[in-house]
N, C-alpha and C positions, 0 to 999 in steps of 0.2 A: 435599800437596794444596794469605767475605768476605759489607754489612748487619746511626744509632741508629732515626731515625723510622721506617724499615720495618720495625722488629720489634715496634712498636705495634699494628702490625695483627696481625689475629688470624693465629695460628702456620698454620692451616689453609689458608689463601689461600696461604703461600708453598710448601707442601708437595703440596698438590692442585689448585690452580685452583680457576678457577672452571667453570660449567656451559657445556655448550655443546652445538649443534645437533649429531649425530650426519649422515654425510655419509649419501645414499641409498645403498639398494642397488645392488652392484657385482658385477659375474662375475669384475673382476679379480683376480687371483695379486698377493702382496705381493713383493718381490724384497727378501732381506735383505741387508745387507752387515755383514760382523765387523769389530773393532774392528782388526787385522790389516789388514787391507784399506782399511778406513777411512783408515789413518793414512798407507800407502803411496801412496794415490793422492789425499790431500789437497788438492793445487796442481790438480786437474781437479773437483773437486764442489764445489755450490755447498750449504753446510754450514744448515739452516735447524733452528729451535728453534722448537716447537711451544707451548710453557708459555706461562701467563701473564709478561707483560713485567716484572711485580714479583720472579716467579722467577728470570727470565732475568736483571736485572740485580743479582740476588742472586749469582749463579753461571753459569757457562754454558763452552762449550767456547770455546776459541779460538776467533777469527774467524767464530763462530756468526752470525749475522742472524734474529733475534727475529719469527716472521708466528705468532700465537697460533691456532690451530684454530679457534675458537671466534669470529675474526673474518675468516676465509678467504672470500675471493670470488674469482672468474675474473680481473676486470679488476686487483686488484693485485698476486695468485701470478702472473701472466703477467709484471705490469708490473717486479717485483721479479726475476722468472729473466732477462729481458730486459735488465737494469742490469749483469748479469755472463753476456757472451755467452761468454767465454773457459770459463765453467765450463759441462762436459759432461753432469754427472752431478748429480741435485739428491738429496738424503741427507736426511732430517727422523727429529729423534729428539729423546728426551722424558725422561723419572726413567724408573728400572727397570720394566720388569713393567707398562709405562704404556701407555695407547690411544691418548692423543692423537697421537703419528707417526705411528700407522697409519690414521691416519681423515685429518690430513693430508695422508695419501701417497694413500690414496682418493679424496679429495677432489681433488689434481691430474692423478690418471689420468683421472679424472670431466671437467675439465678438458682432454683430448685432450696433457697434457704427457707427454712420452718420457724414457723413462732415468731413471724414480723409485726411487730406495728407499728401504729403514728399518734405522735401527742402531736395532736393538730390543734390544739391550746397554744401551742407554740412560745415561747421563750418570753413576750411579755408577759403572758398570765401567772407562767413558775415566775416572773421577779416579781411578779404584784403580791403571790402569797407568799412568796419565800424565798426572801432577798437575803436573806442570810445563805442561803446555798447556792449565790453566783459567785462566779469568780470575773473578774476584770484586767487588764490589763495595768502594769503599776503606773501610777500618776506619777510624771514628775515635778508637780508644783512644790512639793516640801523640802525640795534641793535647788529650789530655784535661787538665782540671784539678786531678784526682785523681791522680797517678799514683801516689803512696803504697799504692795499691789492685792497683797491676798488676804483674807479675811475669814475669818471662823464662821460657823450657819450662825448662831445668835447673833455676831456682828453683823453678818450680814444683813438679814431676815429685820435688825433694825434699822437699818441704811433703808430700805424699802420700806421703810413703814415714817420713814423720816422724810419723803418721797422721792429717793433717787427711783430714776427711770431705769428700770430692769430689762435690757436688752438678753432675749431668751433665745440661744445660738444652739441650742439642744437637738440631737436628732430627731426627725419627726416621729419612730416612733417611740421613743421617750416621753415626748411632750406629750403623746395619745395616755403615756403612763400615767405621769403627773401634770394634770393639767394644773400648772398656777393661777389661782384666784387674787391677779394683783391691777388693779386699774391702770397701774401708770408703766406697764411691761409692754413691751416692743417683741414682736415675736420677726427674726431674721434666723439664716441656718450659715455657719459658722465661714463657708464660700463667700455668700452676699458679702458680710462684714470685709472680710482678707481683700476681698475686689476693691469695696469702698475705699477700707484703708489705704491699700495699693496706690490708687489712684486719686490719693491725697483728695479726698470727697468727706467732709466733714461735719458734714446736712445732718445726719443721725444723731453728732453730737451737738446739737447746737441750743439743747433743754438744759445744759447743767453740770446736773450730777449723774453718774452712770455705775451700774452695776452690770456686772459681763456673768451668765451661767451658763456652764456648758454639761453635759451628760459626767464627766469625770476628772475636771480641773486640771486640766492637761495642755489646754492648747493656748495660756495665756503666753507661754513664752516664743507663740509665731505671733501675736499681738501688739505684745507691751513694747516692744523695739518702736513698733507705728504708733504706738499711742506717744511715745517720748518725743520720734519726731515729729509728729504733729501740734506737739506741746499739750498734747488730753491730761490734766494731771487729775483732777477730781473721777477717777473710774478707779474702780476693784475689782475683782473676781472673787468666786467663791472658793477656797482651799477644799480640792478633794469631790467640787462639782457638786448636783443631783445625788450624785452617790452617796457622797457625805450627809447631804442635805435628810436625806431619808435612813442611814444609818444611825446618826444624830436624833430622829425619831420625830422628826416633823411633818405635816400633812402639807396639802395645797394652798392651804391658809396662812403658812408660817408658824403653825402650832402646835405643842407637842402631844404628838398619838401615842399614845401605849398602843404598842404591840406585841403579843407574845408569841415569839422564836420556836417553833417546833423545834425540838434537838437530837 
């Protein structure tokens, strides 16, 4: 199968957006296209991402182009399908199980635009078959100052198997991606933790040995300051996150999948 300062903001913004005007009432039919489909005729759709922009440049599909629902008007959906005349087919899609594509995709039929559709497969099912074609926002754990803190997936993946307690601060729907198959994992989201540690609350650490994963190995450096004054010294993180963890080519178990990369 990436985002320090965007994980300040509260975990909810990057997992649901924010609010927004629902499009009027429509007679239109939605036309869906499968992720099959999607990927075959790629080089003809012009690929748009509905999320808020802080989502999107959290994670997003290839070559996606970012127009958020919630700030859709005529004259710049027009102005934007119009910058890419070569593409035929305009495609908007969103998180799983999510509205905002399709009220986007409402919202340009509403607009007199042709040849809409929706991958209502939505953005975890394209990373579960084809992580190779997301993009991320860049980690900065490989510039960190800490790095005594951070640990490679094999190092890792034997820390948990040596039984540190694996504290699982992943977004939630990540974690629906890869669900970890590890007994001794703590499942919290990355707010809980920052609160706890805030307020010098050390209950969570109080087993041991600790392993910290998050979606893209980013946010140990709003951590590790709390873990120092706390005196936490036995805790790691993963270098690079879930991300890594699954580019590295490991399943839920800590083991390695072959997978072969459509190109």
């Amino acid at each position: 199968m990436n985002r320090v300062s965007a994980y300040i903001v509260a975990i909810a913004v990057f997992l649901f957006g924010f609010c927004y005007a629902q499009p009027s009432s429509s007679n239109f039919a939605l036309n869906i296209i499968d992720t099959t489909t999607l990927i075959s005729q790629i080089d003809n759709i012009l690929l748009i991402d509905s999320r808020d922009p802080q989502q999107y440049k959290k994670i997003h599909i290839k070559g996606a182009i970012n127009l958020p629902v919630y700030q859709m008007t005529k004259e710049d959906t027009l102005k934007l399908i119009n910058a890419f005349p070569q593409k035929k087919t305009i495609v908007f899609y969103c998180n799983i199980n999510c509205d905002m594509s399709q009220d986007a995709a409402l919202n340009a039929m509403n607009y007199n635009i042709e040849n809409v559709y929706v991958y209502k497969e939505g953005l975890q099912t394209y990373l579960r078959s084809h992580p190779e074609l997301i993009e991320y926002e860049s980690s900065k754990a490989e510039e960190s100052k800490n790095s005594q803190y951070y640990l490679d997936t094999k190092e890792f993946i034997e820390k948990i198997k040596q039984g540190y307690v694996l504290i699982d601060i992943r977004d939630d729907q990540f974690k629906e991606t890869v669900i970890l198959r590890f007994n001794n994992r703590i499942n919290l989201n990355y707010k809980e933790l920052l609160e706890q540690l805030s307020n010098h609350d050390v209950s969570t650490f109080q087993r041991g040995h600790f392993l910290i994963m998050d979606d893209f190995g980013n946010v140990g450096e709003t951590l590790i300051p709390s873990f120092i004054d706390l005196q936490i010294t036995d805790v790691f993180l993963l270098n690079g996150g879930m991300k890594k963890w699954i580019q590295d080519g490991y399943n839920a178990y800590g083991e390695i999948e072959i997978i072969n990369f459509r190109r």
